[in-house]
C-alpha positions, 0 to 999 in steps of 0.5 A, a space after each residue: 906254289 909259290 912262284 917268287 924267289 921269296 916267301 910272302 906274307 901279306 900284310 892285309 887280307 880280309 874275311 867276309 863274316 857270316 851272318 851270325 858273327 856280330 850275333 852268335 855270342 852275344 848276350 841274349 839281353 842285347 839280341 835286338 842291338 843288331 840285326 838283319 832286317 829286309 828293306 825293298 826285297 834286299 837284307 840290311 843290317 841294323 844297328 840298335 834299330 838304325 838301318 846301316 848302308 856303309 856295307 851295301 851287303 852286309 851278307 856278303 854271299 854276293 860279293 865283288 869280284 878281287 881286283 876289281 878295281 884294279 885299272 880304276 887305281 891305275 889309270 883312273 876313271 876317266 869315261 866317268 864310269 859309275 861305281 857298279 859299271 867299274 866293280 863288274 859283275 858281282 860273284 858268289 862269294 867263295 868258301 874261301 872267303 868265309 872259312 879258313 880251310 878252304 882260304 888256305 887252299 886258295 893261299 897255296 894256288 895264289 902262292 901266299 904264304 902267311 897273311 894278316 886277316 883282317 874282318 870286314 863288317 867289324 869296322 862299322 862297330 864302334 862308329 854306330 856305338 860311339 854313345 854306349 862305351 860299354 856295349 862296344 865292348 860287349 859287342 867287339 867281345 862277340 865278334 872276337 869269340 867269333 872270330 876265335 872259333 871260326 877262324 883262330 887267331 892263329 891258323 897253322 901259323 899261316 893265317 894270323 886273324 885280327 881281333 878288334 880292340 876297342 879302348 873306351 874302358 882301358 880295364 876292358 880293354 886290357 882283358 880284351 887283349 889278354 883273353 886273344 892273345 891267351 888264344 894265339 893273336 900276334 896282331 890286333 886290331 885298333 880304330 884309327 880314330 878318337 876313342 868314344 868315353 863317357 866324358 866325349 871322345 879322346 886320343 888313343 895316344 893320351 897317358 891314360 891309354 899307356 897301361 894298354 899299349 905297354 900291354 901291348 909291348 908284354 905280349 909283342 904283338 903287331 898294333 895294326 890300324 886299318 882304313 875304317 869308318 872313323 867317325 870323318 862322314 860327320 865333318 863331310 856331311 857338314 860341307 855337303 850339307 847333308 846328313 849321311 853315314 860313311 858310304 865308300 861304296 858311292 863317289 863322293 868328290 869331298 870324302 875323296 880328297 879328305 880320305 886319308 885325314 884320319 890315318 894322318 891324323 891318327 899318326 900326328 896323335 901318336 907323336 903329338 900326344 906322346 904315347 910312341 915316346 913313352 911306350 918306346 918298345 910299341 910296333 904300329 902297322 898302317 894298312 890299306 891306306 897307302 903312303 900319300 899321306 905321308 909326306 906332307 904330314 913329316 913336312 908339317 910335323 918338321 915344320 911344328 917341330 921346328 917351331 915348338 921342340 918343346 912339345 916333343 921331349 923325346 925329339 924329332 916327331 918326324 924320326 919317331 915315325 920313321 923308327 917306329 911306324 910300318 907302312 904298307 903302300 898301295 902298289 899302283 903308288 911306287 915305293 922308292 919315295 917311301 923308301 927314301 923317307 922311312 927306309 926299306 925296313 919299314 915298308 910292308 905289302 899288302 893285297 886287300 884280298 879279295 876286297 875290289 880295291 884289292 889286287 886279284 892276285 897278290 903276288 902281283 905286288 911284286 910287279 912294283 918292286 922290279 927297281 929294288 934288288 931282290 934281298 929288298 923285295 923279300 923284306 917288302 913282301 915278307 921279310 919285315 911282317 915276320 920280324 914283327 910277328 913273332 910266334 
């Protein structure tokens, strides 16, 4: 039962596939793209042959405990803990976790209303893909055909899953988002990253992505771009001297203070090459990235916009972001700066359940809005999520 004076709707949960929802509706021909295999007595993916530790296990049937990480966010780590001496004991992973019946049961006793699910292992796809434009979409298709039989993209109007949408073929993409949203889907999922093509990767903001994103405004749906692998463990390597895929599960000094350049990048795109200018009815959601970030790109965007307004024919890029972008904070950050620079309206919570770097339980966010009125706290923990997805 929910204990707070407002309904909540959290902007960002997950789910833990199975094991067969990349396989399970994917065309025979390509059954040895992905595959499970046992390496030292411990199951791995592998994608087209190449063994993947991005998620140490792609199982998921143990799992992290929720919260896990939650003093390591607060306070930092400074006994130099280890990654597995700060994530604890694991757990089996709860049917809650996998099925959505028993998920929404768990919503009523951690007094979660409706929530945004976002999939897990999806986000190593298009990353290990990025030379085969056309089986990204074969392979996001499965997932989502998964993800509609298991889950539903829309559950009893309370859970709200996200199906990937990949944009390397616009046309592709299109039937994509037509076929979800054919199935209920109010929010969908887009990398934050440089789309792969057959000519080399380009911005998701460039005019020939316009026909998408306008489809996009036909059928109201959420734009959400999550925290995931966006190709940056390339450029990390390179100054490390090492050649490695994105690890998050291993301390890593340089990925840590270039975490969020794709998020920042990603938003810099949106503006620089114009696709929230000309598509102006368009909502974009940022989730589990925080808002640090922010700040000293609207410095640097102000200060280009100052130098060269003529690369921004609709204005001010920095007002653009304000009135168009959603920005969900991570809790432990505050949310008064972040107010005071895109206003209340456009900040959402999200509790990254039941991932570790999550909160155990959600409805604690609200602990760090003690300073707002309670009419603010009902927007930031429900009330603007529900004006962005619309049933």
């Amino acid at each position: 039962m929910n204990r707070l004076p407002y309904p909540l709707f959290d902007a960002d949960n997950h789910l833990y596939e199975t094991r067969d929802s990349l396989t399970q509706f994917l065309p025979k021909v390509y059954k040895d793209v992905i595959k499970y295999v046992e390496v030292d007595g411990r199951t791995k993916i592998a994608i087209r042959g190449q063994i993947s530790d991005y998620i140490p296990n792609p199982t998921f049937d143990v799992v992290a405990r929720p919260g896990a990480m939650e003093e390591y966010f607060k306070h930092g780590n400074p006994e130099g803990k280890s990654r597995r001496e700060i994530f604890g004991e694991p757990m089996k992973a709860l049917s809650a976790f996998r099925e959505p019946g028993p998920r929404l049961e768990l919503m009523n006793e951690l007094g979660v209303d409706r929530t945004l699910m976002f999939p897990t292992l999806a986000s190593l796809i298009e990353e290990r893909m990025r030379d085969d434009p056309a089986l990204i979409h074969i392979v996001v298709h499965a997932l989502n055909q998964w993800l509609d039989e298991v889950w539903g993209f829309n559950n009893q109007g309370r859970i709200f899953t996200t199906p990937v949408i990949s944009l390397p073929i616009v046309e592709k993409a299109i039937e994509e988002l037509d076929w979800v949203v054919s199935r209920g889907a109010r929010a969908i999922l887009v990398r934050p990253a440089p789309v792969p093509g057959y000519r080399g990767p380009r911005s998701f903001a460039l005019p020939e992505f316009d026909p998408f994103w306008q489809r996009c405004v036909d059928h109201d749906v959420l734009v959400a771009m999550h925290v995931s692998d966006s190709g940056y463990s390339r450029y990390n390597a390179e100054w490390d001297g090492a050649d490695r895929e994105m690890l998050p599960f291993k301390t890593n000094a340089f990925y840590m203070v270039n975490e969020w350049r794709p998020i920042q990048d990603a938003v810099y795109s949106w503006v620089i090459h114009g696709a929230l200018y000309r598509v102006p009815q368009l909502k974009v959601a940022i989730a589990e990235a925080g808002c640090s970030w922010l700040f000293p790109l609207m410095d640097t965007l102000a200060d280009v916009y100052k130098k060269t307004p003529e690369s921004f024919p609709g204005g001010s890029p920095v007002e653009e972001i304000k009135n168009r972008i959603y920005i969900s904070p991570f809790p432990e950050e505050g949310v008064t700066d972040l107010i005071n620079t895109m206003g209340v309206d456009n900040v959402l919570f999200g509790s990254d359940y039941p991932h570790p770097e999550g909160l155990a339980r959600p409805a604690d966010y609200a602990n760090a809005l003690g300073s707002l009125s309670i009419d603010d706290q009902a927007k930031i923990m429900g009330g603007n999520l529900s004006r962005l997805i619309t049933v």
